[in-house]
Structure formats: C-alpha cells, structure tokens
C-alpha positions as CSV (number, residue, x, y, z in Angstrom):
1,X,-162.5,14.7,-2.7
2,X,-164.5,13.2,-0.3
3,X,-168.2,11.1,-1.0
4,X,-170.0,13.1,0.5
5,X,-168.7,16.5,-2.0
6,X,-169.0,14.1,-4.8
7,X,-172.6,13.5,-4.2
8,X,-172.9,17.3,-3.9
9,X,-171.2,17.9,-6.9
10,X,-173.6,15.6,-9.0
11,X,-176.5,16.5,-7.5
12,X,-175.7,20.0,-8.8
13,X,-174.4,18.8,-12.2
14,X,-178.0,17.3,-12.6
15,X,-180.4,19.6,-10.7
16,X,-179.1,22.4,-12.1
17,X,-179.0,21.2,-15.6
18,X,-181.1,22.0,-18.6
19,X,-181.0,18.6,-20.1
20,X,-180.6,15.1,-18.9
21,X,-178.4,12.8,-21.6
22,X,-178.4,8.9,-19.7
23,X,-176.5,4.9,-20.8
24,X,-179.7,3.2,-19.9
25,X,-182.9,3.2,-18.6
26,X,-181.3,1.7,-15.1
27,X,-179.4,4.7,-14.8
28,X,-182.3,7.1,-15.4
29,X,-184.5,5.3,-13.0
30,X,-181.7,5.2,-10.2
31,X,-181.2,8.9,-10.8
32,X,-184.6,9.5,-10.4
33,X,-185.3,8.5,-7.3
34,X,-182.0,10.4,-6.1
35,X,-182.6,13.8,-7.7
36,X,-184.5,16.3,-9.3
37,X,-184.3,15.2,-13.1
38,X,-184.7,18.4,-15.9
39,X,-187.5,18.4,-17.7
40,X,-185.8,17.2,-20.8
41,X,-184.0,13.5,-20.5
42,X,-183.0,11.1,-23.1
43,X,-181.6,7.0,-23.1
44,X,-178.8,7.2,-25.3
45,X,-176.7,3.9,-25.5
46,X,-173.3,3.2,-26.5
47,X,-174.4,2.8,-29.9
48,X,-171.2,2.6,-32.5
49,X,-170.5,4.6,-36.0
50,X,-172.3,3.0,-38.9
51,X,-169.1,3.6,-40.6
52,X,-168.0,-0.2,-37.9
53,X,-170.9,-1.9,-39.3
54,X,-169.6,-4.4,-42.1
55,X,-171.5,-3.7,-45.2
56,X,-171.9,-7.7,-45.5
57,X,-171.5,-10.6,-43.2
58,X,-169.9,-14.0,-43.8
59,X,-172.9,-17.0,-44.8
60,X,-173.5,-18.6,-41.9
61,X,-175.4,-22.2,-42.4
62,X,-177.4,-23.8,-39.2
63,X,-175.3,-23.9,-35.9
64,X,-172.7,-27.2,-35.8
65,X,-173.1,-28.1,-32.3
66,X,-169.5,-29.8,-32.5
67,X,-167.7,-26.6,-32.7
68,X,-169.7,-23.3,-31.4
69,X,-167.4,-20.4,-31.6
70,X,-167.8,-17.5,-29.5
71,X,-165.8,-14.5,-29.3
72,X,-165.4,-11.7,-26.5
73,X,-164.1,-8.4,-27.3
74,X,-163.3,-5.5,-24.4
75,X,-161.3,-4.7,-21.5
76,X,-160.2,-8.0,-19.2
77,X,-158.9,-7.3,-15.7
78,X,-156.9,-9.7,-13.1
79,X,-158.4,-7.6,-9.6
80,X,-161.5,-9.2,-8.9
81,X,-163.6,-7.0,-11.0
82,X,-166.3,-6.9,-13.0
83,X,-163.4,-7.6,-16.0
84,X,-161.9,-10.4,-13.7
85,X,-163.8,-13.4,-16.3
86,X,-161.2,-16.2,-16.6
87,X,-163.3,-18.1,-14.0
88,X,-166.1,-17.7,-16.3
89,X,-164.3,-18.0,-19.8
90,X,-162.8,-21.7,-18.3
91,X,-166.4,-22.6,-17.1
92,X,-167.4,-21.6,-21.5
93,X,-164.5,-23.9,-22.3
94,X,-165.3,-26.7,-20.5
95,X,-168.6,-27.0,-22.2
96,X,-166.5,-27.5,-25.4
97,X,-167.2,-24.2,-26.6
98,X,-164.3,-22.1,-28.6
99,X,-164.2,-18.7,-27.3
100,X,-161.9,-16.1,-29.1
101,X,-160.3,-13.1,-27.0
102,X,-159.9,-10.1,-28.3
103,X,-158.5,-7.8,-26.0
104,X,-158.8,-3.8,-25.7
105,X,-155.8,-3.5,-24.2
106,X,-153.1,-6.5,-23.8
107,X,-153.3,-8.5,-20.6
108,X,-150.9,-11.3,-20.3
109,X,-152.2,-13.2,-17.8
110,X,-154.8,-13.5,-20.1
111,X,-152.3,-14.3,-22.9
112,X,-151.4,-17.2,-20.7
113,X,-154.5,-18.7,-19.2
114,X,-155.4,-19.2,-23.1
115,X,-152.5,-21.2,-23.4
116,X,-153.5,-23.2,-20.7
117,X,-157.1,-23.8,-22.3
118,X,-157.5,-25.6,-25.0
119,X,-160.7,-24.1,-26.1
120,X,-159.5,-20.4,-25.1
121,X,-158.1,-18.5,-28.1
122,X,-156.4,-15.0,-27.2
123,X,-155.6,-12.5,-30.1
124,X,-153.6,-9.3,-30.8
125,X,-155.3,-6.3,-30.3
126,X,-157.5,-4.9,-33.3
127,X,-158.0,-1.4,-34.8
128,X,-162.1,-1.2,-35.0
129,X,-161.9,-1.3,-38.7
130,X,-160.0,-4.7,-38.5
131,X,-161.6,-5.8,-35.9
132,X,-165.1,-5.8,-37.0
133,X,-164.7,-8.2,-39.9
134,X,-162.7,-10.2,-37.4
135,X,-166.2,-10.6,-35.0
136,X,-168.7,-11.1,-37.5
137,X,-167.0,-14.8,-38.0
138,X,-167.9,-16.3,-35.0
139,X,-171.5,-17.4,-33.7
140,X,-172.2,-15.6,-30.6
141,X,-170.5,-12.6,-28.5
142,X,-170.0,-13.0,-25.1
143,X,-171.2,-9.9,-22.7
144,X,-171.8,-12.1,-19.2
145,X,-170.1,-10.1,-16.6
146,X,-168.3,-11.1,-13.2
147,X,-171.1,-9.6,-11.0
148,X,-169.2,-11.1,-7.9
149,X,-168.5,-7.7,-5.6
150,X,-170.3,-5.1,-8.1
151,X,-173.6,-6.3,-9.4
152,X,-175.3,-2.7,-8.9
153,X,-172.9,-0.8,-11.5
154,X,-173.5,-4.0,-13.7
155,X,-177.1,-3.9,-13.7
156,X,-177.3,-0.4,-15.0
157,X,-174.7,-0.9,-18.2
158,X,-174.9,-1.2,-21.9
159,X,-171.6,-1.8,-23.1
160,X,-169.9,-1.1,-26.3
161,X,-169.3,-4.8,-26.8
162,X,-173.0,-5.5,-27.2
163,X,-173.5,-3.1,-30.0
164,X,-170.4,-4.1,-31.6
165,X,-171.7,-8.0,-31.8
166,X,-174.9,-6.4,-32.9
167,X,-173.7,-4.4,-35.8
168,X,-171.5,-8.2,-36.6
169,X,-175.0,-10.3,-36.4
170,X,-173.7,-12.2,-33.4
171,X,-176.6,-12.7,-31.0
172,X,-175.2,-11.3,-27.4
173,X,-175.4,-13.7,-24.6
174,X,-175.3,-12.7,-20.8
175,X,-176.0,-12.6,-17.6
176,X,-179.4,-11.8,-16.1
177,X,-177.8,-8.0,-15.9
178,X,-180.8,-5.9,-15.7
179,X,-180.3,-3.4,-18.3
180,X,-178.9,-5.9,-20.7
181,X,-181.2,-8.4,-19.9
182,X,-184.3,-5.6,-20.4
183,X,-182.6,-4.8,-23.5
184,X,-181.6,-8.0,-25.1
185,X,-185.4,-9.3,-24.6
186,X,-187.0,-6.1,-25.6
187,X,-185.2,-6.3,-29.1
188,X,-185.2,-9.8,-29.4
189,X,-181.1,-9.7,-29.6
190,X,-179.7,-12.1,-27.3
191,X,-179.8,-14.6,-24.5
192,X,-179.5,-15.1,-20.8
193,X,-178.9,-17.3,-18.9
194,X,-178.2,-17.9,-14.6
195,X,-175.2,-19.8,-15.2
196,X,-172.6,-21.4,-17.6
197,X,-174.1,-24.4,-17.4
198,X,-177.4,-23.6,-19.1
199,X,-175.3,-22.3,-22.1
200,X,-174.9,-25.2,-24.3
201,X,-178.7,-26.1,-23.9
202,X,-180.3,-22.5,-24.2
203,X,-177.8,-22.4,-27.7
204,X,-179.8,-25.7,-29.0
205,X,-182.9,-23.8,-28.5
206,X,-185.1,-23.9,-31.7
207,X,-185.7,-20.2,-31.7
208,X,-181.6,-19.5,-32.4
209,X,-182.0,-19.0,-36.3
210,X,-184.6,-16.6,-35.7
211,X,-182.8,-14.8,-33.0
212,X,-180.0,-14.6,-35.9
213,X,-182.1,-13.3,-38.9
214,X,-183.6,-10.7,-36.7
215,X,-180.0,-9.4,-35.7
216,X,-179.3,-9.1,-39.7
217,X,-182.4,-7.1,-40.3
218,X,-181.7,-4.8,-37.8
219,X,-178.3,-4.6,-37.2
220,X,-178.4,-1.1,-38.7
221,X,-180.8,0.6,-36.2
222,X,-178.4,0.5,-33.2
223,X,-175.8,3.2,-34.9
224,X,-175.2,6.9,-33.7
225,X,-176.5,7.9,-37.3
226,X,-179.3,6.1,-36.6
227,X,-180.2,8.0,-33.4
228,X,-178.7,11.0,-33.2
229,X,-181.5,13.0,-34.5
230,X,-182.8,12.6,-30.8
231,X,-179.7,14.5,-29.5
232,X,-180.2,17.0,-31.6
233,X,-183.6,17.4,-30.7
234,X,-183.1,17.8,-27.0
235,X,-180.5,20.3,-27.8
236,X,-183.3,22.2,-30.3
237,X,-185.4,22.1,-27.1
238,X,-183.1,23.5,-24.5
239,X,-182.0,26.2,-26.9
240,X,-185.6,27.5,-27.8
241,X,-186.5,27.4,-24.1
C-alpha cells in the first residue's frame, strides 16, 4: 500500500468516525491539525489491570547512594531504534548505577552486553504476575528512549512501562519526551533529565522522598478500572446520538 492511500485510509478512519479514542494528548493535538476530529474524543493511556498492581510494596528506607538500583522492563532492539538503548544503559552503568533488564521478549545481544557490564543485570523473561513483584524492588524505572532517528513517534508515547513502574511505586525517569515529560510533571511521577550525566545528581535531589510517597498514594489511579467509566461514557454518547 502506498503513503499516500495510507493517509487516505486514516483520514477516513477518523473523519468519518463517530468517536475519537487517543494514547496521549500529543497524538490528539497532531491529529488535530491534520483532520477533522468527531465531536467526541478521549486521552486514554496505556493504563494496566488493577488486578498487576501489587497489593503491598517492599519497605523502602531513604535512597543508599552507594548502590541505586534501577530496573527497565519492555521490548529492546539491536537496529538503531528507538529500542536500540545499550549505548544508553552503559552510559547508566558507568555512573555506578545497577540497572536490571527485564526483557519482553529475549534478545541476546542484550544477554551478552550484560555480561560485559558489570553494573548491567539481564533476566529471564517474566509473566506480568511474576513480574510485578519482581519491579517493585528496585528504586527507579527507566523509560529514557533512543530518540536518535525517531524523536517525533517518541514524543507522542505513553508506554506500558511507565504505568507498570507506577503501579510498583518506582518513580519513572526519562528523557525530555514530550508526552512523558508533560505527563510525568503534571502528576508529579518522575524525572527528566537531557542526558545521563545529570542522573546521579537529579537522584540526590531533596524532593526524591516526596516524589516516592506521592507514587504510593496514587499508584491506584492510573488502572483501566480506574478509568474506564470514560470509555463507557463516550460509547453512552455515540449510541444516544
């Protein structure tokens, strides 16, 4: 099929729809400005099943400086990708940081760049409910993208990933992606940074503990159950129309 049908084929899809269901508010606003949006639209994230939230988390004390351990969990590429991070997970170990890998899907050249690293840990792939209590032991979960040849996609996603460190109380730290980085500061969840090399000093900030006891509180509002009411509505609205 060529671009030029495919841009035919979703102007049609969304012109000629009822009801508008979008990732982020990036996506909505490039849409926007592309076509005629329905009257009816809704921002509905990759929000995860409350039954993945772990009823209780593991006590955490203050942050030991001498052994930060954060974890990345998701799909890992070797093609120059947004996926394509072992640059940027051997720029996170140099700064003495323990990161954890916990692939989607197996990648061995993953599997042996860790064991090149000392501070790069890859694991066996998870089932969600295993995997879970698995991510709610480490500090912080790593969502920083490689935005080398495909920074527009990235700056209109809300991955899984980030809900899933969410529902774990892991503050998310990134990238200066703009969705994520509108999100993250809008719900006081994370933290960006430009490069690797601000990580270690934005992780002594003082306002960390407080970044953590908000996740906790909250951790529960970023479900399907906790939104879906708004699908429901929309659907309510298209029908009685």
């Amino acid at each position: 099929m060529s671009y030029k049908r495919i841009v035919e084929e979703e102007k049609n899809a969304i012109e000629r729809s009822h009801a508008a269901i979008v990732v982020s508010d990036e996506i909505l606003h490039i849409t926007s400005r592309a076509y005629q949006l329905p009257e009816k639209t809704l921002v509905f994230p990759n929000y995860i099943p409350r039954r993945f939230v772990p009823k209780t988390l593991p006590e955490k004390n203050d942050l030991d400086y001498d052994r930060v351990r954060m974890v990345y969990q998701g799909f890992l590429s070797n093609n120059k990708g947004h996926y394509d991070l072992t640059d940027i997970f051997a720029a996170i170990g140099e700064t003495g940081i323990e990161l954890s890998i916990y692939p989607s899907r197996d990648n061995p050249t993953y599997r042996k760049f860790a064991a090149d690293n000392p501070n790069i840990f890859y694991h066996n792939r998870h089932s969600p409910e295993d995997l879970f209590p698995q991510l709610a032991q480490y500090d912080f979960g790593w969502a920083g993208f490689n935005a080398t040849f495909n920074s527009r996609h990235i700056d209109t996603v809300l991955p899984n990933k980030v809900f899933e460190y969410i529902a774990c109380g892991l503050p998310v730290v990134i990238f200066p992606h703009k969705s994520l980085k509108a999100f993250l500061e809008i719900h006081n969840l994370g933290i960006i940074i430009e490069d690797v090399n601000e990580l270690m000093p934005a992780l002594h900030d003082n306002g960390i503990k407080i970044l953590r006891q908000n996740l906790i509180k909250n951790r529960n509002r970023f479900t399907i159950e906790a939104h879906i009411h708004q699908v429901r509505q929309i659907y309510e609205q298209v029908m009685a129309s």
